[in-house]
C-alpha positions in Angstrom: 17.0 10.6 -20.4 17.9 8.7 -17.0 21.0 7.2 -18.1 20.0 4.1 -16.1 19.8 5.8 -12.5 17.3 4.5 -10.3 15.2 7.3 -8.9 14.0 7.0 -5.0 9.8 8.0 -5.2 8.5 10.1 -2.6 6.7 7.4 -0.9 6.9 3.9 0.8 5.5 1.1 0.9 3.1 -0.4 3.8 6.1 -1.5 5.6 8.4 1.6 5.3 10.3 1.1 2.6 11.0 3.7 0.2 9.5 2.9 -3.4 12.1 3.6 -6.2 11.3 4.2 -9.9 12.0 0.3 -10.8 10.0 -1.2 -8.5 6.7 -2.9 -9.7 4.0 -1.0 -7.4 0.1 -1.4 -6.9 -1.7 0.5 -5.0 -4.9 -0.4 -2.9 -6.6 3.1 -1.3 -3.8 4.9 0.5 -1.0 1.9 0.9 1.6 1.0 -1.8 3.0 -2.8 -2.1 5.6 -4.2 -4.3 4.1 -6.9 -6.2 6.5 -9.2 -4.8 4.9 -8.2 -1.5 0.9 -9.3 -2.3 0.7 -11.8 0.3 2.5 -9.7 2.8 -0.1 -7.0 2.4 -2.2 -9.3 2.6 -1.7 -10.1 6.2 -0.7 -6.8 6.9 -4.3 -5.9 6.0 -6.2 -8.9 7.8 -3.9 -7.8 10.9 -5.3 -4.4 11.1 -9.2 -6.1 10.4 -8.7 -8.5 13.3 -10.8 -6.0 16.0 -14.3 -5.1 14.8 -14.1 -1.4 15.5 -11.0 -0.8 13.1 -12.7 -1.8 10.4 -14.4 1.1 9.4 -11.6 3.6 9.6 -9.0 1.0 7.5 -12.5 0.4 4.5 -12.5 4.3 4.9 -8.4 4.9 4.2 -8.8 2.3 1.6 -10.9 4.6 -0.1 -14.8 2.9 0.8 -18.1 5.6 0.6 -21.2 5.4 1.0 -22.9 3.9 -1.9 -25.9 6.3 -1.3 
């Protein structure tokens, strides 16, 4: 029983944030976002996409393979 404590997760969020056991979380690859926080990552991702070499290393932390 928690007796209504928030616990803090071991983790944070793409901006640095600790994540806490209340907070509605997705996750794409290896970055967590509060859903209130979709369009933020959403920049946050087309931010690190903007140079052409980076793109392979962020599709490969997001979790992209080689389809053969």
């Amino acid at each position: 029983m928690d007796n209504g404590r928030i616990y803090e997760l071991p983790i944070t969020d793409f901006f640095g944030r600790i994540l806490y056991s209340t907070d509605e979380v997705c996750c794409l690859g290896n970055y967590y976002y509060r859903i209130n926080d979709a369009a933020e990552f959403l920049e946050f991702l087309r931010f690190l996409c903007q140079h052409e070499n980076n793109a392979e290393p962020i599709l490969r932390t997001l979790g992209a393979e080689p389809a053969i």
